[in-house]
C-alpha positions in Angstrom: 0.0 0.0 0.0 2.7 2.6 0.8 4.7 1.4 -2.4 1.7 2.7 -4.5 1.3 5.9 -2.6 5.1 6.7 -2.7 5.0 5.6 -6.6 2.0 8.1 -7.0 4.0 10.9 -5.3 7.1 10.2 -7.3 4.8 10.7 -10.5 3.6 13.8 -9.2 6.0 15.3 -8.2 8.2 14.3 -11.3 4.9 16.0 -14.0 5.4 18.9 -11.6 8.8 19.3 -11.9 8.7 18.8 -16.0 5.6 21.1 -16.2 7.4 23.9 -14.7 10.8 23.3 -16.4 8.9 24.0 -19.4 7.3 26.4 -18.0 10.6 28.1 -17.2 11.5 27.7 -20.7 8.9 29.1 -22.4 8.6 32.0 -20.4 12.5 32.8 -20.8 12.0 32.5 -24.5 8.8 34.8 -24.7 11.0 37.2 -22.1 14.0 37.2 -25.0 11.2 37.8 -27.6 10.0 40.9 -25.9 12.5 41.7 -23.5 10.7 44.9 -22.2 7.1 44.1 -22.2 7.1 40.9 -19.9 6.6 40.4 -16.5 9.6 39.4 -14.8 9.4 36.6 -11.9 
């Protein structure tokens, strides 16, 4: 039973991680695009 939880939460945690290494990426990308006119986090 833990095994499955701890899998599940591995998973998670690991979709999290990709989602917002994208994220990342695609924000730096817009923020070299325009440079000026983004938000900057």
């Amino acid at each position: 039973m833990f095994t499955v939880w701890a899998c599940k939460q591995i998973m998670m945690s690991y979709k999290i991680n990709t989602s917002w290494r994208f994220l990342r990426k695609h924000l730096l990308s817009k923020r070299r695009l325009y440079s000026e006119h983004t938000i900057t986090f």
